[in-house]
MIDOSE-1310 file (N, C-alpha, C; in nm, 2 decimals, decimal comma, always signed):
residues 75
xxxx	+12,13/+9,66/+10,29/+12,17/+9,73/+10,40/+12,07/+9,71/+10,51; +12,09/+9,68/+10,63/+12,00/+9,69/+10,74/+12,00/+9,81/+10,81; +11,86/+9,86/+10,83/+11,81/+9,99/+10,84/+11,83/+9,95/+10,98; +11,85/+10,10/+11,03/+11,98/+10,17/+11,12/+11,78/+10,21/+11,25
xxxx	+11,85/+10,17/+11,36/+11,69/+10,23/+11,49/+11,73/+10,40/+11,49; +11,62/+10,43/+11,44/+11,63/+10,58/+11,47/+11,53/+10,62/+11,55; +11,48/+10,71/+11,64/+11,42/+10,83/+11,67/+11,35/+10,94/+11,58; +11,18/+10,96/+11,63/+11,15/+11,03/+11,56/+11,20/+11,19/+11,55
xxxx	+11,30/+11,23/+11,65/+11,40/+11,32/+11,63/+11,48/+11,34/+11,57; +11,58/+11,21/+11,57/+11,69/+11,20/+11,48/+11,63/+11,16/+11,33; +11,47/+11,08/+11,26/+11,45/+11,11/+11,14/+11,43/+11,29/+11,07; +11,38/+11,29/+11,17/+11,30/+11,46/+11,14/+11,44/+11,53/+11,11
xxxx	+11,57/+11,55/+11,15/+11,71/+11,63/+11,17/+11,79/+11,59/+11,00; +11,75/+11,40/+10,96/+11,81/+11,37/+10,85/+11,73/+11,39/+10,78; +11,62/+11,43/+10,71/+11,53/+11,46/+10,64/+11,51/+11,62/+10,62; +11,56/+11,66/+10,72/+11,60/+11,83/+10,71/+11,68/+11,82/+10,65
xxxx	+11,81/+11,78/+10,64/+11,95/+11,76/+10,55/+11,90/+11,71/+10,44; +11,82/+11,65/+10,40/+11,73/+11,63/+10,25/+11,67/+11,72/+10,20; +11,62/+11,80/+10,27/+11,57/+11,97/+10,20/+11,43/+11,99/+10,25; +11,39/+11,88/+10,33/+11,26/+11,89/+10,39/+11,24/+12,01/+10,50
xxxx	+11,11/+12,08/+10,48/+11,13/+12,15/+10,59/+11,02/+12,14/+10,67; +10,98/+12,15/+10,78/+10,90/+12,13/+10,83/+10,78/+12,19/+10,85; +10,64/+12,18/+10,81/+10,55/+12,27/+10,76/+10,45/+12,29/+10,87; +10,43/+12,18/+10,95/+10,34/+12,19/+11,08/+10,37/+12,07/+11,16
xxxx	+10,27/+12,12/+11,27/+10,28/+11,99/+11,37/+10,17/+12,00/+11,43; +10,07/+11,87/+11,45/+9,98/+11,83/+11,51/+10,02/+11,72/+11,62; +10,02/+11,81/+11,81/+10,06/+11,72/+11,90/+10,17/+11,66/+11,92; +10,24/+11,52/+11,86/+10,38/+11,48/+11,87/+10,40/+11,42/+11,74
xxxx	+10,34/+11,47/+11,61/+10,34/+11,44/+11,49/+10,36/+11,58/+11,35; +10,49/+11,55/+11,32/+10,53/+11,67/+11,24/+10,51/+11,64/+11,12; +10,49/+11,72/+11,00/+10,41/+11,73/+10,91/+10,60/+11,80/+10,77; +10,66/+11,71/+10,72/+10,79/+11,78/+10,65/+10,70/+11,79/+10,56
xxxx	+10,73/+11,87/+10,43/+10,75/+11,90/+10,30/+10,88/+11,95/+10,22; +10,91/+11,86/+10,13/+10,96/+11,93/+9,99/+10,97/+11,94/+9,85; +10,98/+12,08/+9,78/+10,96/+12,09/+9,62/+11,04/+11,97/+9,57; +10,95/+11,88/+9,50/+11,04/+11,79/+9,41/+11,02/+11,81/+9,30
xxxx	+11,07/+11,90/+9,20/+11,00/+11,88/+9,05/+10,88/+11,91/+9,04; +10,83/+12,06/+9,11/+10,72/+12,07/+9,13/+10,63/+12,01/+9,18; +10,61/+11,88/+9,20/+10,52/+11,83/+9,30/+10,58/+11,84/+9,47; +10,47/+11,84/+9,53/+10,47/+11,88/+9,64/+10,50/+11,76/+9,72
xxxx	+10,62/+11,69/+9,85/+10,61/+11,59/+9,88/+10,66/+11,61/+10,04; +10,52/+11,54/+10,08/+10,49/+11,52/+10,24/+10,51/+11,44/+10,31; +10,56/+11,44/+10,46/+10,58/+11,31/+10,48/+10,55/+11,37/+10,65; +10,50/+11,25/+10,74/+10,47/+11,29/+10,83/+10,55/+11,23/+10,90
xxxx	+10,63/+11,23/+11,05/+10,68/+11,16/+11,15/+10,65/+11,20/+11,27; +10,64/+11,06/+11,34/+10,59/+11,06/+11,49/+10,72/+11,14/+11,57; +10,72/+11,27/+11,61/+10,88/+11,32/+11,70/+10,87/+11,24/+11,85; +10,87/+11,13/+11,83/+10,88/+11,07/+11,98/+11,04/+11,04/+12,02
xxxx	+11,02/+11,01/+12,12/+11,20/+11,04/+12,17/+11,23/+10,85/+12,18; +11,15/+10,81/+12,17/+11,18/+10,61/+12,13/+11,17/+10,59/+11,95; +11,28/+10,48/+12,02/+11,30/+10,44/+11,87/+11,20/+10,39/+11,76; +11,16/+10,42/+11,61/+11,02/+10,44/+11,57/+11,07/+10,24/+11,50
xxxx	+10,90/+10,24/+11,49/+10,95/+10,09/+11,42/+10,94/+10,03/+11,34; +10,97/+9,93/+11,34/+11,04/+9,90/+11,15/+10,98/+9,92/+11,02; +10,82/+9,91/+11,03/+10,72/+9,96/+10,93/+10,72/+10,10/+10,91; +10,71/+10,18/+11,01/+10,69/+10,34/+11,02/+10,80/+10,39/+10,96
xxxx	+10,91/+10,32/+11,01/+11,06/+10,37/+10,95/+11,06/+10,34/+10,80; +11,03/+10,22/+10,75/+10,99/+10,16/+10,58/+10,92/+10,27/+10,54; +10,81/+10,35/+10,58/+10,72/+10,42/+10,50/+10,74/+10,56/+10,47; +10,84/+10,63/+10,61/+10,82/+10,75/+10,62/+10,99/+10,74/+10,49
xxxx	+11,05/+10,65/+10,50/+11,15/+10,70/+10,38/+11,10/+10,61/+10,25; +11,01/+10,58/+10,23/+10,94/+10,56/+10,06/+10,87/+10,68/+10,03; +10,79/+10,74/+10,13/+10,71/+10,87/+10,12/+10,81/+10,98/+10,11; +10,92/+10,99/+10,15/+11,03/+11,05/+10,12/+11,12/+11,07/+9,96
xxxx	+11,12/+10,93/+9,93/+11,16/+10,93/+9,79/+11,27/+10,89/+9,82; +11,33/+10,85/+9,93/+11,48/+10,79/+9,97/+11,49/+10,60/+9,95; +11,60/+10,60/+9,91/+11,66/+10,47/+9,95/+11,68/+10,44/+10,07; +11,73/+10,32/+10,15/+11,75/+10,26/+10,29/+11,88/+10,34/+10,27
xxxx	+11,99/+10,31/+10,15/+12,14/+10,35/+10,18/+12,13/+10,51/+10,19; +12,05/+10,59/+10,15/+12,07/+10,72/+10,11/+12,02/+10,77/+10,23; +11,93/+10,73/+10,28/+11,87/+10,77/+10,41/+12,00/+10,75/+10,59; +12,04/+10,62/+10,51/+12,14/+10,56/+10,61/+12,23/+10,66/+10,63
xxx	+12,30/+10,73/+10,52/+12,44/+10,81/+10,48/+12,37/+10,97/+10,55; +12,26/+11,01/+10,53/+12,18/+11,15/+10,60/+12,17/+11,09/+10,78; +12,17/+10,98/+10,80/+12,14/+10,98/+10,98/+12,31/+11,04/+11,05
């Protein structure tokens, strides 16, 4: 699947629909968390209103625990 240009707005909105919620924010960088099986899992995104890019996008859905498809189907 080729990963889809998102916004660090529109990741932060599909990642809420994952059960992430969002725990803080430092400046223009939000801080999600959620219970996975008792461990605690964090993930940070830049909320910029430009599209984030292709590395950032790779990391923040591994740090997520998401696939490209599953992440794709939440945008």
């Amino acid at each position: 699947m080729k990963l889809p240009r998102a916004t660090g707005r529109e990741v932060i909105k599909a990642l809420s629909k994952a059960g992430f919620a969002a725990d803080r924010q430092r400046g223009s960088h939000v801080r999600l968390v959620r219970l996975d099986g008792g461990k605690v899992r964090k993930v940070t995104v830049p909320a910029h209103s430009k599209p984030l890019k292709k590395g950032t996008l790779l990391r923040i859905i591994k740090d997520a625990g998401l696939t490209k498809e599953q992440f794709g189907r939440l945008l």
